[in-house]
LOKOL-94382 format. One record per residue (C-alpha): residue number from 1; residue in three letters; x, y, z. Coordinates in steps of 0.02 Angstrom, whole numbers. Layout:
N
+-----+--------+--------+--------+--------+
: num : residu :     px :     py :     pz :
+-----+--------+--------+--------+--------+
: NUM :    ALA :      X :      Y :      Z :
...
+-----+--------+--------+--------+--------+
This chain:
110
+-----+--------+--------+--------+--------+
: num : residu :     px :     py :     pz :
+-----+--------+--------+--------+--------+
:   1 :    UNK :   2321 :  -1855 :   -315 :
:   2 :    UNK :   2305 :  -1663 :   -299 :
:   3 :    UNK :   2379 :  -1560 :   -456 :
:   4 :    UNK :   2336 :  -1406 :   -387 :
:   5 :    UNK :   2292 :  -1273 :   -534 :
:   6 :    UNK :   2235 :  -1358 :   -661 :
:   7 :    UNK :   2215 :  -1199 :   -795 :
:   8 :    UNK :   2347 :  -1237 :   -934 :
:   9 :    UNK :   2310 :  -1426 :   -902 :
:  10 :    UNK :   2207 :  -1551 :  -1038 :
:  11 :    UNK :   2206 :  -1734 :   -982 :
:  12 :    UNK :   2275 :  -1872 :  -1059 :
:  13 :    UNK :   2248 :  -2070 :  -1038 :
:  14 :    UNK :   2328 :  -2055 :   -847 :
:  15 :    UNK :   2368 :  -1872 :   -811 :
:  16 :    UNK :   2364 :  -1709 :   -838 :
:  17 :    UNK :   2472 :  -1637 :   -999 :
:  18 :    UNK :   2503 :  -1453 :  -1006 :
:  19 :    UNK :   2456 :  -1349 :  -1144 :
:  20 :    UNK :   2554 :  -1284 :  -1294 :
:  21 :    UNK :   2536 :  -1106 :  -1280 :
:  22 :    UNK :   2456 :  -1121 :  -1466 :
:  23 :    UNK :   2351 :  -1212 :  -1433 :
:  24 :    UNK :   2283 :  -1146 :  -1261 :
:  25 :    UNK :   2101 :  -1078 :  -1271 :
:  26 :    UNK :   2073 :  -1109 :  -1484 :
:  27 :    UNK :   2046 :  -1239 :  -1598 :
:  28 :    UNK :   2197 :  -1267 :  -1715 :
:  29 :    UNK :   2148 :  -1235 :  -1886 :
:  30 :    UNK :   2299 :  -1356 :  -1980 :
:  31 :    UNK :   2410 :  -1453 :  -1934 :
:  32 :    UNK :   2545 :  -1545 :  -2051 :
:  33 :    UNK :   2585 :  -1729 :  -2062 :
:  34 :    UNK :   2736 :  -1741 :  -1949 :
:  35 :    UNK :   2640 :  -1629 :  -1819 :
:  36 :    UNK :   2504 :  -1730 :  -1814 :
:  37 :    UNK :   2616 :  -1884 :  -1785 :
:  38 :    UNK :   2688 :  -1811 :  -1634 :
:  39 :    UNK :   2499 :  -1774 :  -1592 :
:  40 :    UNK :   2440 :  -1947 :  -1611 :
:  41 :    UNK :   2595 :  -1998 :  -1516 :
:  42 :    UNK :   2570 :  -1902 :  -1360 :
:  43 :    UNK :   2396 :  -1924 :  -1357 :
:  44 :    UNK :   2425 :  -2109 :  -1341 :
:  45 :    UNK :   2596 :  -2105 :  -1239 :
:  46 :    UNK :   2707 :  -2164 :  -1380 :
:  47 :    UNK :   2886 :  -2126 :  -1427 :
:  48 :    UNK :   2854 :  -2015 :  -1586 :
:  49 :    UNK :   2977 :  -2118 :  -1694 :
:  50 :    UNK :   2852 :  -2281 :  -1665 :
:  51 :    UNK :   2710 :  -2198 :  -1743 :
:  52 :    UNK :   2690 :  -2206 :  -1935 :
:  53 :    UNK :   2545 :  -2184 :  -2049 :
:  54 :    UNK :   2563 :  -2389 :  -2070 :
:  55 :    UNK :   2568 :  -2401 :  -1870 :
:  56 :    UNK :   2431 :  -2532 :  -1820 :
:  57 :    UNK :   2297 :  -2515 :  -1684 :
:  58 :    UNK :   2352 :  -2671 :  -1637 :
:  59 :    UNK :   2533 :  -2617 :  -1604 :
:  60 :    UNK :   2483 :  -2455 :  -1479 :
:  61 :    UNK :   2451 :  -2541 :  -1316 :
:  62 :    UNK :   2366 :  -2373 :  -1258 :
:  63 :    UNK :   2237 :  -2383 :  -1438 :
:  64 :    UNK :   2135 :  -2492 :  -1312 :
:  65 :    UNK :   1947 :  -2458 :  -1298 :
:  66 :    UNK :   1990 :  -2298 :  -1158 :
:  67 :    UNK :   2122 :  -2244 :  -1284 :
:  68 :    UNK :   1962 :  -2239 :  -1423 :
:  69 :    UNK :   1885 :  -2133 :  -1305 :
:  70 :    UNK :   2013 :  -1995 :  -1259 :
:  71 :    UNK :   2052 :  -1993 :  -1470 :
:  72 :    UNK :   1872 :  -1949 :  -1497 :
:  73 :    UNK :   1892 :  -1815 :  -1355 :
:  74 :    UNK :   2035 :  -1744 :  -1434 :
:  75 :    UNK :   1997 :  -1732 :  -1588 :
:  76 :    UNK :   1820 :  -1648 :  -1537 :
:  77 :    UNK :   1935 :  -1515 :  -1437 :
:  78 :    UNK :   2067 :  -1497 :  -1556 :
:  79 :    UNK :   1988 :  -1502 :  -1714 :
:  80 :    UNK :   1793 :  -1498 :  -1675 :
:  81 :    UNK :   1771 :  -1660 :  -1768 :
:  82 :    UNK :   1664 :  -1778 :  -1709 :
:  83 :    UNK :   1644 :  -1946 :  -1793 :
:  84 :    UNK :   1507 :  -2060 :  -1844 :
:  85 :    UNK :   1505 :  -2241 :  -1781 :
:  86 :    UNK :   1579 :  -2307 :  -1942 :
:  87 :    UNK :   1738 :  -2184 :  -1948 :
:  88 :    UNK :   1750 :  -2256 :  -1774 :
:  89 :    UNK :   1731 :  -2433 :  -1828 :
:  90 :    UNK :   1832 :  -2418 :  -1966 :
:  91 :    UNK :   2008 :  -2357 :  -1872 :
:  92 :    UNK :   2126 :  -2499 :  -1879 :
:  93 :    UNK :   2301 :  -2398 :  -1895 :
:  94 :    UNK :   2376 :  -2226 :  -1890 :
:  95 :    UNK :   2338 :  -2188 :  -2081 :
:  96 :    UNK :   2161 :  -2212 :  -2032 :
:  97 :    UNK :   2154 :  -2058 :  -1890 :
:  98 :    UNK :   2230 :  -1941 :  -2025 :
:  99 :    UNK :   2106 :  -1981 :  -2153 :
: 100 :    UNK :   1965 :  -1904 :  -2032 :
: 101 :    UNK :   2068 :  -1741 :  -1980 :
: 102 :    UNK :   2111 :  -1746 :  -2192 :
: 103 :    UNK :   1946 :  -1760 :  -2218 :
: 104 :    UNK :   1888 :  -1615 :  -2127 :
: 105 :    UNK :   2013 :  -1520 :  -2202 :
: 106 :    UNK :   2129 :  -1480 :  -2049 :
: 107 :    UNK :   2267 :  -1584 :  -2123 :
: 108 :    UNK :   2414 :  -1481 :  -2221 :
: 109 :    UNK :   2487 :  -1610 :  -2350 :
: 110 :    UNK :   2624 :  -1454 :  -2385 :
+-----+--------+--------+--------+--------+
């Protein structure tokens, strides 16, 4: 499948997603609760309104072990966090992924 230019373009689990002009070419320092939500969501192809800090691994069909992989991408590219092999062990819902991007302080609580 040919996409032609890809510039503007970040991949996701099956294709290619364009980039939100604010986030094109940086890092994002912060990024509050509900935006991260929608984050999460579109990083693993999931109606926004289905994910919740209580959401379960187990309940995200795309949270599979090539979903792990394109999380840890993302949050390298977004955030520049990369996490040990326990954070990664450890994730078992949504509350869990926003305790790492908390923990490195790119998490607004405001």
């Amino acid at each position: 499948m040919d996409y032609g230019d890809r510039s503007g373009y970040r991949w996701g689990l099956h294709c290619p997603i364009k980039e939100n002009e604010r986030e094109k070419g940086k890092k994002l320092n912060k990024m509050t609760i509900p935006e991260a939500l929608e984050w999460i969501a579109n990083l693993f192809e999931e109606a926004v309104e289905n994910i919740k800090p209580e959401t379960s691994r187990q309940d995200i069909p795309a949270w599979d072990s090539l979903g792990m992989l394109t999380l840890m991408a993302a949050l390298d590219q977004k955030f520049n966090i990369v996490m040990s092999e326990k954070e990664i062990d450890e994730l078992s819902k949504i509350d869990d992924i926003l305790a790492i991007i908390r923990r490195h302080g790119k998490l607004d609580e405001a």
